[in-house]
TIPAKE-917904 format. One record per residue (C-alpha): x, y, z. Coordinates in pm, 1 decimal, padded with zeros to 6 digits, m for minus. Layout:
        u        v        w
        X        Y        Z
...
***
This chain:
        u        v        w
  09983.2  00696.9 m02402.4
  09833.2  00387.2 m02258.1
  10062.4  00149.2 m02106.4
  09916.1 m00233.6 m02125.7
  10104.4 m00351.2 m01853.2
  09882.1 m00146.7 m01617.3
  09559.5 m00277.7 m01681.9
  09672.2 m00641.5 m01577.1
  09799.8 m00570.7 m01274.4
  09484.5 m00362.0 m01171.9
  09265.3 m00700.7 m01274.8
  09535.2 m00912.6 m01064.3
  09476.3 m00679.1 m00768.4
  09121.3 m00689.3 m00807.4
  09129.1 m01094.8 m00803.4
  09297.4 m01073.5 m00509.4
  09081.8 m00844.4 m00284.9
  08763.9 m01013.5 m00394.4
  08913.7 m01385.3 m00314.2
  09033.8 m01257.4  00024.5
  08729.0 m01092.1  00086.5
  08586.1 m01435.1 m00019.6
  08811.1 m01589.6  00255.4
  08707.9 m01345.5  00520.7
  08355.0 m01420.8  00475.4
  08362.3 m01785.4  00481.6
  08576.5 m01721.6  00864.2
  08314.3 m01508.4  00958.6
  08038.2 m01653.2  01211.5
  07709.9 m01619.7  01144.2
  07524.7 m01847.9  01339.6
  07527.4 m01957.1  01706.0
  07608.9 m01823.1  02049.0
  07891.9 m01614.6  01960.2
  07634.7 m01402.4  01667.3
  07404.3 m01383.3  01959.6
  07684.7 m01231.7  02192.5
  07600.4 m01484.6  02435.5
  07924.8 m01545.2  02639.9
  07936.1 m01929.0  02780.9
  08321.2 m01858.1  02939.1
  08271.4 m01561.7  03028.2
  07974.0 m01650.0  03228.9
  08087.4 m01938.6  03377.3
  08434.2 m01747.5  03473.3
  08192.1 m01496.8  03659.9
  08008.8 m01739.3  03831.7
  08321.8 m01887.3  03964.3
  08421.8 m01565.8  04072.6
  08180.7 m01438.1  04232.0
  08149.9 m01148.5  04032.5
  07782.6 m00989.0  04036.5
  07544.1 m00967.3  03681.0
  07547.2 m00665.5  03493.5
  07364.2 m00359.2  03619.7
  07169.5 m00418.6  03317.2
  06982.3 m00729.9  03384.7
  06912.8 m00594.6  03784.6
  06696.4 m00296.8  03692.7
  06361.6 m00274.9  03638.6
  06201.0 m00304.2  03251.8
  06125.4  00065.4  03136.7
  05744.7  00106.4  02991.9
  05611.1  00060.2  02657.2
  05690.2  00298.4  02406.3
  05297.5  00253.9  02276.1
  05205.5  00445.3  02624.4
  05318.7  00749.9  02499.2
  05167.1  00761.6  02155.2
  04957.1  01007.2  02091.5
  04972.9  01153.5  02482.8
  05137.1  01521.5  02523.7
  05511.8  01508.7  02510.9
  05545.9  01614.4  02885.2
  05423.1  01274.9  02996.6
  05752.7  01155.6  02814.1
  05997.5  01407.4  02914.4
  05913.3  01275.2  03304.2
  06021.8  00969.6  03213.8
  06394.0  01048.1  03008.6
  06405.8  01461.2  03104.7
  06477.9  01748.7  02884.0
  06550.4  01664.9  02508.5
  06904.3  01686.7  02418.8
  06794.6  01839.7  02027.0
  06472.1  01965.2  01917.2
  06445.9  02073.1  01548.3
  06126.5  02194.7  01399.2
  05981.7  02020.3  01064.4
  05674.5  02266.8  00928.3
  05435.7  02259.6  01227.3
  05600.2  01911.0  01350.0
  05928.1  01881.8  01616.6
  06182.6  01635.3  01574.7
  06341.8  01519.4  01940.9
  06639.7  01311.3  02062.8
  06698.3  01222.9  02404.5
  07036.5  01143.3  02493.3
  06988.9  00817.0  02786.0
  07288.0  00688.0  02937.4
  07214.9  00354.9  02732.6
  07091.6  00476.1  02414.6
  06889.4  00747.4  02191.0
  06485.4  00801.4  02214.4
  06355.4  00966.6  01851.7
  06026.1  01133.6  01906.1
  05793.9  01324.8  01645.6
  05580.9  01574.3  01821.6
  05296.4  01688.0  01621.5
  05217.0  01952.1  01642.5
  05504.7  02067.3  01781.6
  05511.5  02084.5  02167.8
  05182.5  01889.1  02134.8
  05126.1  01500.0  02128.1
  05393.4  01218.5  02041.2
  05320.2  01102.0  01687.0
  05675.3  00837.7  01689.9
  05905.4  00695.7  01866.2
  06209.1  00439.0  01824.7
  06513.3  00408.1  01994.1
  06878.1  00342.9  01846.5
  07234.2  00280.9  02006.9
  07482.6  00571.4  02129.7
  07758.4  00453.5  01908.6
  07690.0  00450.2  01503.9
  07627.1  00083.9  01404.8
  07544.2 m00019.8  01753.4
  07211.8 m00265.5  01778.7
  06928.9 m00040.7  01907.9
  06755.2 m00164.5  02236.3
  06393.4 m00199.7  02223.7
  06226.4  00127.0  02418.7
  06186.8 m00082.4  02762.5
  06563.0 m00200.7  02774.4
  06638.0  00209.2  02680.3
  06421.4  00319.2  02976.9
  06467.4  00078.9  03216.3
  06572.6  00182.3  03558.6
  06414.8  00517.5  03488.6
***
């Protein structure tokens, strides 16, 4: 049958979780430089090292993503190369390009025809997704 003693330790444990969760939140930051990822020490400890900026902020901005709307999909591909999956949708293709700093989406309609979307997103799952000039620059 039922025993009563069960239910009030699942309502105990249940307390618990939510007031540390409760606790967790309230630690968490959510405003300033260290939500930005802006790094004050770390920058000044690689100025006083000498150490150089990161490749990232030496190369050149990548174009606009709105330059290749509605152009053939070639004109893309000599920009980021050979898509690493193409998957056709009815008379439409689906393509990811796999950069070395992120993902390029495209919709080709019709399908090896003109780019109809684009958007970028990170490598990792959850990662921020550049914008499509910070994804193609240096290219």
């Amino acid at each position: 049958m039922f025993d009563p003693s069960f239910r009030p330790l699942r309502v105990r444990g249940a307390a618990l979780l939510l007031s540390t969760a409760s606790l967790l939140t309230a630690c968490a930051t959510s405003s300033g430089d260290s939500a930005r990822g802006d790094d004050a020490l770390g920058q000044l400890i690689g100025r006083e090292t000498g150490e150089e900026a990161p490749v990232e902020t030496r190369l050149k901005p990548g174009p606009d993503a709105t330059l290749f709307i509605g152009r053939d999909v070639s004109l893309l591909e000599r920009l980021v190369g050979a898509p690493a999956l193409v998957r056709r949708e009815g008379p439409n293709e689906f393509r990811r390009y796999d950069l070395q700093r992120c993902r390029i989406y495209a919709i080709v309609a019709p399908a090896g025809g003109d780019v109809a979307s684009l958007r970028t997103g990170a490598l990792n799952a959850g990662g921020k997704a550049p914008s499509f000039s910070t994804c193609t620059a240096g290219l």
